[in-house]
N, C-alpha and C positions, 0 to 999 in steps of 0.2 A: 274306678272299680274294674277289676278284671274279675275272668271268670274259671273254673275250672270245674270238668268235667266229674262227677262224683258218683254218676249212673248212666247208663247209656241214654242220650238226651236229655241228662237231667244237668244243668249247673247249678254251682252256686257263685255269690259274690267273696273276694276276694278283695282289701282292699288295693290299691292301686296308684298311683299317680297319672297313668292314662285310663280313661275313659273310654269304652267300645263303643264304637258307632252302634246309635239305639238299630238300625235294620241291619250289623252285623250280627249282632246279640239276636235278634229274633230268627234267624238263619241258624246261629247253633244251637238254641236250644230246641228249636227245630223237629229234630230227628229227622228233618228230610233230608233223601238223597242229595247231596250237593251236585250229583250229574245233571240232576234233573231240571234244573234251574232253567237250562236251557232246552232240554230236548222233550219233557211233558209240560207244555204249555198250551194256553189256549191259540197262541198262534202256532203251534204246528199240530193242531185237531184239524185232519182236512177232511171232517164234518161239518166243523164248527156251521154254526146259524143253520143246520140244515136239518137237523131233529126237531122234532115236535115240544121233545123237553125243553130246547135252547133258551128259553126265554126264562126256565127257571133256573135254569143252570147260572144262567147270568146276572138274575136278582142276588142269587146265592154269593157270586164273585165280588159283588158289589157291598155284602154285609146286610140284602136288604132280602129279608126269608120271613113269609107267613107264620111259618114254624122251624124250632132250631136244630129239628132231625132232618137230617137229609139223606136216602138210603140207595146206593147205585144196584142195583141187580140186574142178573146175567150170565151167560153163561162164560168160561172163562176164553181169553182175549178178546173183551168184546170194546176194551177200554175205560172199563169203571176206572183201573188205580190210574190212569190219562190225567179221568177226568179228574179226579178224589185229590191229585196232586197240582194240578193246574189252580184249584179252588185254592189249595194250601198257599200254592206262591199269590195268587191273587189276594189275598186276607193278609199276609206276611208285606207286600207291598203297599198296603193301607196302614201298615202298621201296628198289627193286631198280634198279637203272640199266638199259636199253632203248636203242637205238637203230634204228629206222625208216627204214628207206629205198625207192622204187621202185628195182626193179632197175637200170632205164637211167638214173635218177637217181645210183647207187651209180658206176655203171662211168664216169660224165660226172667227177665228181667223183673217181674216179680216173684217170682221164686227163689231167685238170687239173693233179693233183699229179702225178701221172708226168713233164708238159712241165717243171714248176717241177724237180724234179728232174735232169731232164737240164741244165738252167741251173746245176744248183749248187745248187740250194735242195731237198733232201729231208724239209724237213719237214710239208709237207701231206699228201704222196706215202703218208708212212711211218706218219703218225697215223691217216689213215682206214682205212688197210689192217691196223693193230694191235688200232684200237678194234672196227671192224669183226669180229674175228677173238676177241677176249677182253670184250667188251661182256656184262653181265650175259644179256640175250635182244636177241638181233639177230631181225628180221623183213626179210625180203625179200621185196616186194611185188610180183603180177605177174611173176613167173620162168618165162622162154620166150619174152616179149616183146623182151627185148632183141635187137640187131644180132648176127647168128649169126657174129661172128668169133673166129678161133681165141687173141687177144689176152684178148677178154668171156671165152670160156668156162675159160680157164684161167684167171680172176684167179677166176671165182665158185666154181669148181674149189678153189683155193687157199681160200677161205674156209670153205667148205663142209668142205672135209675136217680143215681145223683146228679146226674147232669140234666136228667127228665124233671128232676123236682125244680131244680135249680135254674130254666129255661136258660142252661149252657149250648150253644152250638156243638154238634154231631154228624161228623159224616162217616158212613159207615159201606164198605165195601161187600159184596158177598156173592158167590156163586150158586145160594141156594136158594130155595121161597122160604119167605117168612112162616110159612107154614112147618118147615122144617127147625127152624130153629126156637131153642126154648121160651115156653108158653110166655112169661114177663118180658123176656127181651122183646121177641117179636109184636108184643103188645104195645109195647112202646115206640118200637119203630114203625108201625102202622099207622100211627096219630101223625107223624111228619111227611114231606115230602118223596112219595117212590118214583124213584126213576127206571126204567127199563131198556138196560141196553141191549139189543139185538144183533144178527148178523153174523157172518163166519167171523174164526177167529181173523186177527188182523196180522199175527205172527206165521199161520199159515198161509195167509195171501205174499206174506213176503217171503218164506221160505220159499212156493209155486214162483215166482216171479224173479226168484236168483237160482232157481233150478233148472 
């Protein structure tokens, strides 16, 4: 089986006479940055083991989670997507299927398939929105960045709470309190795991330190 791409992180199968290695295949459907394979990882967090979180952090990388929300907050560079993405290749190295998205990345590419849809063509529309919703661990990056319309917050609404019914794995990024974000969502992501990253940015300490 080959695969080809039919939505932004979205494959499909293709038949084939070579086969993809199963942790190529979970690599591209992915949507993770393919840089990052190397440079957001839990070995180059030179935190790591040193937060108070770490031990959940680390159940989390292991597949082994109290609960399947897991919610980074903070303020920004503080290393949530670090972390949000180190968990990703952790879970993709166990062999789990992941898929990665910024939030206003997610909602773009649903709205792309949404238009194909209105045309007659429902299936970009309908694959992002299933994979999304039934993906091994979905990560959504940056949540509250997004365009605050009522179109955004019900489709992440709809995600969010399929995946709360469904006890799907969620990690979810944000620079804002849960207080701020809409009444459902943050009610659901209150029942899982909060993590709190602190401290200056990390981008600022390295701008100071090459200036």
């Amino acid at each position: 089986m080959a695969w080809e791409e039919v939505a932004p992180g979205i494959l499909r199968g293709v038949p084939d006479s070579q086969a993809d290695d199963e942790l190529d295949l979970h690599i591209r459907m992915s949507n993770m940055p393919i840089t990052t394979i190397k440079t957001h990882r839990f070995e180059t967090w030179e935190h790591r083991g040193k937060e108070s979180w770490w031990p959940d952090v680390q159940k989390y990388a292991e597949c082994n989670h109290s609960h399947p929300f897991l919610t980074l907050l903070g303020p920004v560079g503080t290393g949530k997507t670090h972390v949000a993405l180190a968990l990703g290749w952790s879970w993709i190295a166990c062999g789990k299927a992941v898929l990665y998205y910024q939030v206003e990345d997610l909602l773009d590419a649903l709205r792309s398939g949404y238009s194909t849809w209105q045309r007659g063509d429902p299936e970009g529309y309908s694959m992002i929105l299933h994979f999304a919703q039934s993906v091994g661990l979905l990560i959504l990056d940056d949540l509250g960045a997004q365009d605050e319309k009522v179109w955004a917050t019900a489709k992440l609404d709809q995600i969010i709470n399929s995946r709360y019914i469904n006890r799907k794995p969620l990690i979810v990024t944000t620079n804002m309190a849960l207080d701020r974000l809409p009444d459902r969502i943050a009610d659901r992501l209150s029942e899982g795991t909060l993590i709190h990253l602190t401290g200056d940015s990390y981008r600022k300490k390295k701008r100071s330190a090459h200036g």
